[in-house]
PAFIDO-823602 format. One record per residue (C-alpha): residue in one letter; x negated, y, z. Coordinates in steps of 0.1 Angstrom, whole numbers, padded with zeros to 4 digits, always signed. Example, Ala and Ser with C-alpha at 12.3 -4.5 7.8 and 13.67 -1.06 7.14 Angstrom:
BEGIN
a-0123-0045+0078/s-0137-0011+0071/
This chain:
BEGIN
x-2158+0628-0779/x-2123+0627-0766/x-2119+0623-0734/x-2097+0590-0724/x-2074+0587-0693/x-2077+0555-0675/x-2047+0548-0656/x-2045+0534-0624/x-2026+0503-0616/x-2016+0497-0580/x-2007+0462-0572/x-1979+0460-0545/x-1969+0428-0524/x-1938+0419-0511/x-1936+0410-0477/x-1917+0377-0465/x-1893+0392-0437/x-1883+0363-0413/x-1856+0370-0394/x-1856+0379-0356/x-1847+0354-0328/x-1824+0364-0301/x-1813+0353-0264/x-1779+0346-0262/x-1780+0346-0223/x-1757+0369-0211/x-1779+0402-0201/x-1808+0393-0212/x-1827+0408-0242/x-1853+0390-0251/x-1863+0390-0287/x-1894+0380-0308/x-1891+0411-0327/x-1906+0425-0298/x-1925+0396-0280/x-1938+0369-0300/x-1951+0350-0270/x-1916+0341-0258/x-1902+0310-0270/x-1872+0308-0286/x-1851+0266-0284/x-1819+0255-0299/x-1794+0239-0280/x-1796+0203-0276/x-1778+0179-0296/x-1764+0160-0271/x-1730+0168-0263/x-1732+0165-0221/x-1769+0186-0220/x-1753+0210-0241/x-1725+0210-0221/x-1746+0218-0189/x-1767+0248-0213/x-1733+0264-0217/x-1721+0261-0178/x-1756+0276-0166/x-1757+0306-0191/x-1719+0313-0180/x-1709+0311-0217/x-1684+0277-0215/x-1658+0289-0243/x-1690+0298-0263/x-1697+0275-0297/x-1738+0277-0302/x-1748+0273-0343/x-1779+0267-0354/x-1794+0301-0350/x-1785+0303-0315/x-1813+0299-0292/x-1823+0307-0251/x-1853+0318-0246/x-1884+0307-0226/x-1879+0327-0196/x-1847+0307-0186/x-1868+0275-0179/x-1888+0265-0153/x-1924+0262-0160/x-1923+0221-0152/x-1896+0218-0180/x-1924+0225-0210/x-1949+0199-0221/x-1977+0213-0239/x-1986+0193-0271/x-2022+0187-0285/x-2024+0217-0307/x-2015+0237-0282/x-1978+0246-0286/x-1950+0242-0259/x-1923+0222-0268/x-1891+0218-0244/x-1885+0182-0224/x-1858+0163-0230/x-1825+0167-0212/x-1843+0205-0192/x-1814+0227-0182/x-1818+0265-0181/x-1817+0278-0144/x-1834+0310-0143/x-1814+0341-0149/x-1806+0379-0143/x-1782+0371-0119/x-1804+0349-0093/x-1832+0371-0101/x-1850+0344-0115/x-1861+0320-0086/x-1845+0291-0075/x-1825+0292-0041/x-1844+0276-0014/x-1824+0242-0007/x-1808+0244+0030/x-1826+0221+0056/x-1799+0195+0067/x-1783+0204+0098/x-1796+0173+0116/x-1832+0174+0105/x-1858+0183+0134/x-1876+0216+0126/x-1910+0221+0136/x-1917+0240+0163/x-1938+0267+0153/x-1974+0264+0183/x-1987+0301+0194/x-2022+0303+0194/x-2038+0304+0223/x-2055+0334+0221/x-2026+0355+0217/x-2017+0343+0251/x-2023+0366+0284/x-2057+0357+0302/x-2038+0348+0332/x-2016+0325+0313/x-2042+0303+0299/x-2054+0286+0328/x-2025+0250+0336/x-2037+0255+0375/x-2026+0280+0376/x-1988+0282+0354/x-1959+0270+0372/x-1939+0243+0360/x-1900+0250+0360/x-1878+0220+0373/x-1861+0203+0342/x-1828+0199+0360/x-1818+0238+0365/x-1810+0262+0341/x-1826+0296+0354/x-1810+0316+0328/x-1769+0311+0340/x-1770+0338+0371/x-1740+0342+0392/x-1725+0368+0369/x-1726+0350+0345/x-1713+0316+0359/x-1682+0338+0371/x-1678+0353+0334/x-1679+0318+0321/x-1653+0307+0349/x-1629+0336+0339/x-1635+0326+0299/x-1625+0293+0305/x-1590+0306+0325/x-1582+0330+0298/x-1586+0300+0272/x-1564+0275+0291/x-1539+0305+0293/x-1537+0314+0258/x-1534+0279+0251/x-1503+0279+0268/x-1492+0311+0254/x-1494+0297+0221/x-1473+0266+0228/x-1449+0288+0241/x-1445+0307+0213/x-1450+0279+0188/x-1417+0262+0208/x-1400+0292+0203/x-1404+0296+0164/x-1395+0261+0163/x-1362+0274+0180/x-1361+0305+0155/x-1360+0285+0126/x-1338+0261+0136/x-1315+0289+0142/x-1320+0308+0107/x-1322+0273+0087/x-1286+0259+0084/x-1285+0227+0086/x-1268+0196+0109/x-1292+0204+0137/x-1274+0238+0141/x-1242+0222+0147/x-1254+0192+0167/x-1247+0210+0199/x-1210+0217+0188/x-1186+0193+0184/x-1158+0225+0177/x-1184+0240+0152/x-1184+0201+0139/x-1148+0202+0137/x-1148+0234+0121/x-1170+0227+0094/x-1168+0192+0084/x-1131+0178+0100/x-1152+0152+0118/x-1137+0151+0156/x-1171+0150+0170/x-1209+0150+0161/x-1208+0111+0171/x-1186+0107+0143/x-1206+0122+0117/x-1236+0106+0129/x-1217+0072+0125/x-1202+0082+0088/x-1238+0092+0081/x-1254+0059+0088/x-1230+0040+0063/x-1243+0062+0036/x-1275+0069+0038/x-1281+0033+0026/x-1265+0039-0006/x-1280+0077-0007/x-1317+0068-0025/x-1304+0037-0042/x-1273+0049-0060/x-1274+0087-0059/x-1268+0093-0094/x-1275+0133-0090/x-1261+0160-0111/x-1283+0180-0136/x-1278+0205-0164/x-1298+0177-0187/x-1278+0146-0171/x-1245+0162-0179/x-1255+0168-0213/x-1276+0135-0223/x-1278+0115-0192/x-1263+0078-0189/x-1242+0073-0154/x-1270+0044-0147/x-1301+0063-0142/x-1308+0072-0108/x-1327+0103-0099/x-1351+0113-0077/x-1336+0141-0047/x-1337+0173-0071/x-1337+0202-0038/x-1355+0207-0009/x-1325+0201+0017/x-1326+0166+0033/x-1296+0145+0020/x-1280+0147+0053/x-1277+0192+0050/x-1266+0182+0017/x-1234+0162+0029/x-1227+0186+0052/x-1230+0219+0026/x-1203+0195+0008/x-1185+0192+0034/x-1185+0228+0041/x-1167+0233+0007/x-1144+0208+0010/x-1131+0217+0046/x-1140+0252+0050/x-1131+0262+0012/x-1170+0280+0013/x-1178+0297-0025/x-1206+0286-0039/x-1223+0322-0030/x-1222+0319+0003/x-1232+0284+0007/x-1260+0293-0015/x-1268+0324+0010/x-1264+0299+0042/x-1287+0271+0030/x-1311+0295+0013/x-1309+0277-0025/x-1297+0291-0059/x-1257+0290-0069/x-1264+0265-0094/x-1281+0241-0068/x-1253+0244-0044/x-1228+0233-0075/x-1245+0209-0086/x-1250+0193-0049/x-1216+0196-0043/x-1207+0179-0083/x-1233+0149-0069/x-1217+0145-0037/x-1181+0146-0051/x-1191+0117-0075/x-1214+0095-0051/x-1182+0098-0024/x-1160+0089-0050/x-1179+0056-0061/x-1188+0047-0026/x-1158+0052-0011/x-1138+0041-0036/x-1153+0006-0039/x-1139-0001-0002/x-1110-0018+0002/x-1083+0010+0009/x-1054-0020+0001/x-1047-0041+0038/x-1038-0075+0036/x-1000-0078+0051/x-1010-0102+0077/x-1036-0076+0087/x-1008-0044+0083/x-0987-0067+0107/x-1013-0077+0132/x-1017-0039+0141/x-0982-0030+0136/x-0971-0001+0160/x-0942-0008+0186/x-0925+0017+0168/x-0920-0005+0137/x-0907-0034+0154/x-0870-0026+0134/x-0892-0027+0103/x-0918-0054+0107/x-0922-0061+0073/x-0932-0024+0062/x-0965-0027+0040/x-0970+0011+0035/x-0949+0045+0037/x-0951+0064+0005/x-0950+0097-0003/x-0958+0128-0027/x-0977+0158-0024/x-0989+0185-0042/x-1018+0212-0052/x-1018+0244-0065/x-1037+0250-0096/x-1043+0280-0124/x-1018+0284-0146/x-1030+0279-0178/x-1023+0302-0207/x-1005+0275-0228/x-0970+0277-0230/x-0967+0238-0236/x-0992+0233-0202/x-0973+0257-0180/x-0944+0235-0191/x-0957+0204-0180/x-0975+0215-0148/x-0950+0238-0133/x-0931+0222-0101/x-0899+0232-0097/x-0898+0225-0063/x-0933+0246-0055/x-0927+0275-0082/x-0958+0272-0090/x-0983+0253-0113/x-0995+0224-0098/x-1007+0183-0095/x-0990+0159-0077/x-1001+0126-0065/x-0985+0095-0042/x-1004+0086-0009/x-0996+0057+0007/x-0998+0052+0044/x-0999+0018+0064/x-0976+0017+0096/x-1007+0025+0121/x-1016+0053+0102/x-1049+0048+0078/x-1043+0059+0043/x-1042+0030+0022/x-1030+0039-0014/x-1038+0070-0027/x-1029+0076-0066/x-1046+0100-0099/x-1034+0138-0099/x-1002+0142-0124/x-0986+0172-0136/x-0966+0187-0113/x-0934+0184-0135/x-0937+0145-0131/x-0907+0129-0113/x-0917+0108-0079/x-0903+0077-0095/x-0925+0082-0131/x-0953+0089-0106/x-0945+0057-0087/x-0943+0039-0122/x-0978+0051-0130/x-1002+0048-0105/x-1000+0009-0102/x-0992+0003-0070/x-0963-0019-0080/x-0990-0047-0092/x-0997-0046-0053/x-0962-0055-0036/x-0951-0082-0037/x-0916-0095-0023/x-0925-0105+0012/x-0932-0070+0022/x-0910-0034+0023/x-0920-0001+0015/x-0907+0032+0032/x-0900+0061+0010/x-0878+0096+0016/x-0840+0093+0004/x-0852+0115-0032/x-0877+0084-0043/x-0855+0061-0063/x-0876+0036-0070/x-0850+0003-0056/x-0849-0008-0097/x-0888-0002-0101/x-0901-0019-0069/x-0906-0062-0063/x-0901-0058-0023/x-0875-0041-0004/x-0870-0005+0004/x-0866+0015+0031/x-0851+0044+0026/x-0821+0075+0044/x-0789+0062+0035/x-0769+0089+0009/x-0740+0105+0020/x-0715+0101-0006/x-0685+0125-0017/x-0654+0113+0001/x-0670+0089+0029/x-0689+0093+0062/x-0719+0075+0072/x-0718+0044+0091/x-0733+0045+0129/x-0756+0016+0113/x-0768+0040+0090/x-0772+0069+0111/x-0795+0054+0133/x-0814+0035+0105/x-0816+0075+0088/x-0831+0087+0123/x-0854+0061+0127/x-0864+0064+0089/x-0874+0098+0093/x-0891+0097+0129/x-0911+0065+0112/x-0916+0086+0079/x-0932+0117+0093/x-0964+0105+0100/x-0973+0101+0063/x-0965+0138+0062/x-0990+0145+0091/x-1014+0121+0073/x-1009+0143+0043/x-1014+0173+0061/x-1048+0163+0073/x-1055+0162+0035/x-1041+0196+0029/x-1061+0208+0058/x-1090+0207+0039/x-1093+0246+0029/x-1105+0240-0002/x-1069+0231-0013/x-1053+0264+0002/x-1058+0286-0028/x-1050+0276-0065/x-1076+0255-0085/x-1090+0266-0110/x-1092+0250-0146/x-1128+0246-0151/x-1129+0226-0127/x-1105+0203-0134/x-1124+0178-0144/x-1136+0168-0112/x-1105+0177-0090/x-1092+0144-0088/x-1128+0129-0076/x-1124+0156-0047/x-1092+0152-0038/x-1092+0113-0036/x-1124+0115-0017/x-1105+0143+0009/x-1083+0117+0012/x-1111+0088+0020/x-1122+0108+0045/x-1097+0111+0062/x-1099+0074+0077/x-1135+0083+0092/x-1132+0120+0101/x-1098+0117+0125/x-1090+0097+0153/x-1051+0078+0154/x-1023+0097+0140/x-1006+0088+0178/x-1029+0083+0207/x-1011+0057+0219/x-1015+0035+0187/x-1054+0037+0196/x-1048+0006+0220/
């Protein structure tokens, strides 16, 4: 009988592996790989609890799916209700609280400062045998205090002094920071003491009068400021109004202008003195030149005759009817690299590249014409012709010129002007004296002018980038001029 093999079958199962759960609270390592008594919860679904899970774990930038989970250990044992087969399931709206970090307890809430502790009682029996008996304790006197001794009232005393002292000490030296600062910051309130350093810096005669110039425009100064920006000058209408665009008050701002204007200051140093960039201090001084020129400019320059005659000086009285004196003046500018521009802004009587313009004085000395900068190559009478001041006279009044402005053809009134001396005849006594009293009369414009031209700004030559703007600043020099000066003659002040 042949032997038969029987062969062994072995039946294998396949086990269903189920994934582990994990905590995904920072530092913490639970896992139910390890500990199948720890439950394991998804994050709610509600948007503002699951907000609050993701503050509390220290995970807010964290986005939970739906295998995330926070384990059991996290939660307070009052946030699990236990249902009736026995499994605990997490309340609605519980918020994890216990972690790593607070060593999993709660911080004890602090008692509110005006809540009454209690006063924790001794037992009596801890108490010395000599002590229990009331006969025989002695009861202290509420109205003394048995624990300040002499030393110490004295200490207290001296405590008290030294306070009172520093106190002082610290006024003091709060005043005198005060004064420090004051005296670093430039500003008006440096100068205020100084009517010279006034003088020097802004050709007002006196810190009274730039107080006074300062109250007419600070009205206009928030309300029609129309400040100069790097995105204004490229998109900006002339009708929007800003808001103040630097950190000096508008009245340090009129006076860094001013600075520039009468001092001739770069824009580096008043950007060193005032403690701002370069490109603030331009564009301060590009705002103020345009707000000065608008606000000054809309006042009446032209007087009324009757009003030119009711304040006519004694020293017009052979020329009563004199409306304004006229004359020409001129800056230096760059000369540009254009043969055609040299051309037409080269002076011959200056050598030199430069504008010109007509300023018109009335008799008692306040400028009241001033004209738009020409090339210097311009004749007085085309100037004359051009900057409309004809349309102003009118018959009934004279002007007074200097003998080179031939303007008798171009003007409706009457001239005054030095008589010529021809060729083959001599001058008249008649017009000597009218010649000498021409040209005592006529130099005050020149010493109007001159306050113009005292301005440092217009020492050196302009240059052409910003010529744009030069007219703006040299009318306005010439506004100011009627607040910053008192009378050309003192005795034309009465």
């Amino acid at each position: 009988m042949s032997a038969c093999r029987v062969k062994e079958r072995r039946l294998t199962f396949q086990r269903v592996r189920k994934s582990a759960l994990h905590c995904c609270v920072p530092l913490c390592t639970s896992s139910s790989r390890y500990n199948a008594e720890i439950s394991f919860h998804k994050f709610p679904v509600d948007a503002a609890v699951r907000a609050k899970w993701l503050t509390k774990i220290r995970r807010d930038k964290f986005t939970p799916t739906v295998n995330t989970r926070v384990c059991g250990r996290h939660f307070q044992p009052g946030d699990f209700a236990v249902t009736a087969g026995g499994l605990r399931r997490l309340q609605s709206g519980a918020v994890p609280l216990l972690f790593s970090w607070n060593e999993y307890t709660l911080p004890t809430p602090r008692q509110n400062v005006w809540e009454r502790r209690p006063r924790a009682e001794e037992p009596l029996h801890d108490l010395p045998a000599d002590l229990e008996s009331e006969d025989d304790m002695d009861t202290a006197a509420p109205d003394h205090d048995y624990c300040l001794t002499p030393a110490t009232a004295v200490m207290a005393a001296e405590m008290a002094n030294e306070n009172e002292a520093l106190r002082q000490k610290i006024g003091e030296l709060q005043h005198q920071l005060e004064v420090l600062q004051l005296r670093t910051r430039f500003g008006i309130q440096r100068l205020a003491g100084s009517d010279e350093d006034i003088r020097f810096y802004t050709r007002f005669a006196t810190y009274k009068h730039f107080q006074a110039f300062w109250k007419l425009v600070e009205p206009a100064v928030n309300t029609k400021m129309v400040r100069i920006t790097s995105a204004q000058a490229a998109s900006a209408s002339s009708s929007e109004v800003s808001q103040p665009a630097t950190k000096l008050p508008p009245i340090d701002e009129l006076l860094l202008f001013l600075m520039h204007l009468s001092v001739g200051l770069p824009l580096r140093d008043l950007a060193e003195r005032f403690g701002i960039h370069r490109t603030t201090a331009s564009r301060i001084i590009s705002t103020w030149t345009h707000f000065l020129y608008i606000l000054l400019g809309s006042q009446r320059l032209w007087i009324p005759p009757e009003v030119v005659r009711a304040h006519l000086p004694p020293e017009f009285s052979a020329f009563p009817d004199t409306q304004v004196v006229l004359d020409c003046t001129e800056i230096f500018c760059q000369t540009p690299s254009s043969l055609l521009l040299q051309s037409e802004v080269f002076s011959a009587y200056k050598s030199h590249s430069t504008f010109k313009a007509l300023i018109g004085m009335a008799p008692h000395g306040a400028i009241t014409f001033v004209s738009g900068l020409y090339a210097g190559s311009m004749s007085d009478r085309e100037i004359f012709k051009l900057s409309g001041i004809i349309n102003l006279l009118t018959p009934d009044m004279a002007i007074m010129v200097d003998k080179g402005f031939l303007v008798d053809n171009l003007a409706p009134c009457k001239v005054y002007r030095p008589a010529f001396l021809s060729r083959n005849t001599q001058m008249s006594r008649e017009d000597v004296r009218q010649t000498q009293s021409i040209a005592r009369l006529r130099v005050h414009v020149e010493r109007c002018i001159r306050r113009v031209k005292e301005n440092k700004l217009f020492d050196k030559a302009i240059p052409l980038s910003v010529c744009g703007s030069i007219e703006e600043l040299f009318n306005v020099a010439c506004f100011l001029v009627n607040y910053q000066n008192g009378p050309l003659v003192k005795a034309w002040a009465t």
